[in-house]
C-alpha positions in Angstrom: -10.9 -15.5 -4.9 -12.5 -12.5 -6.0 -12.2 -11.2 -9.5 -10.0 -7.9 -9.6 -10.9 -6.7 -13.0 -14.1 -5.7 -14.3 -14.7 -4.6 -17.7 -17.3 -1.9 -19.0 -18.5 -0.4 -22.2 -18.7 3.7 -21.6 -21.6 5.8 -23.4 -19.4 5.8 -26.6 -19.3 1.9 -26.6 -15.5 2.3 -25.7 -14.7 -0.6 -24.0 -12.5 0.3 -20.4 -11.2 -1.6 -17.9 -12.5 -0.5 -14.4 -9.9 -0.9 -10.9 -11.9 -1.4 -7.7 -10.9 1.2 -5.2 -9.8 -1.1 -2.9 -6.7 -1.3 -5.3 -3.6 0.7 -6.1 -0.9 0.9 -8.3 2.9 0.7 -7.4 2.6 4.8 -8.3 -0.5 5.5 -6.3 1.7 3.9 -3.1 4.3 6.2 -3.6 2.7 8.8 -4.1 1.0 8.4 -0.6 4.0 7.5 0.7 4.6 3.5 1.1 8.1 4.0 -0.2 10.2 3.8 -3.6 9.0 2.7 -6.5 12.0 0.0 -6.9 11.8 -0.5 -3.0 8.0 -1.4 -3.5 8.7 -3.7 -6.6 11.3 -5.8 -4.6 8.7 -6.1 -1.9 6.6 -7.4 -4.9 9.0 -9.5 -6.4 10.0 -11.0 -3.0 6.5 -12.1 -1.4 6.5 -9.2 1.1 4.1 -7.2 -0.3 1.3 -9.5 -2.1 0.8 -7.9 -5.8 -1.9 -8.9 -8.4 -0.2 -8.4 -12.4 -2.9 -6.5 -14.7 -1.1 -5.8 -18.3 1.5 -4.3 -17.4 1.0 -3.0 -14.0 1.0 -4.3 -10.5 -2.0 -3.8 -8.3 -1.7 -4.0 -4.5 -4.8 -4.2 -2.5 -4.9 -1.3 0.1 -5.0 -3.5 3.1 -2.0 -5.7 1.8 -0.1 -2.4 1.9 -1.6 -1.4 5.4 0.6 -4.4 6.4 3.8 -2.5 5.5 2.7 0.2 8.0 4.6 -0.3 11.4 3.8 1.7 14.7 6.7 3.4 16.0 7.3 3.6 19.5 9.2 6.3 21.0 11.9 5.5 22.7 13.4 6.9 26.3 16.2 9.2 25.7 18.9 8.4 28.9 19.2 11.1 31.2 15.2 12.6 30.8 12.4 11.5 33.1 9.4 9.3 32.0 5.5 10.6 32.4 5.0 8.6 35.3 8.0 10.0 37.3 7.1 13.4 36.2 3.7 13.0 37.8 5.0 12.1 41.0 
């Protein structure tokens, strides 16, 4: 497993703590739009959404949150015609 956290020393020998790209907060997700922030945690706290702990944050990777995505698939309305039986 791949470490998450990686520590540098800035130009003023202030020691910071670096968060690969690849990961988000709980805050970044809502703000793009993943859902609530309790709705997100109880995903967390459940096993749907898979969560790494740093301090006191939570860090999701972007492509365990990809998984939350789901197509959505239009569905017919009763009474119109489909594409295929407008072409005809």
């Amino acid at each position: 497993m791949d470490d998450i956290r990686s520590i540098d020393t800035d130009r003023d020998g202030k020691t910071r703590l670096i968060i690969p790209k690849r990961m988000l907060t709980i805050r970044q997700l809502v703000a793009l739009g993943y859902g609530s922030y309790d709705t997100l945690c109880r995903y967390v706290r459940t096993g749907e959404l898979k969560a790494y702990r740093l301090g006191q944050r939570y860090l999701v990777r972007v492509s365990d949150a990809a998984r939350l995505l789901e197509p959505v698939e239009p569905k017919p309305q009763p009474g119109k015609a489909t594409g295929e039986e407008e072409a005809r």
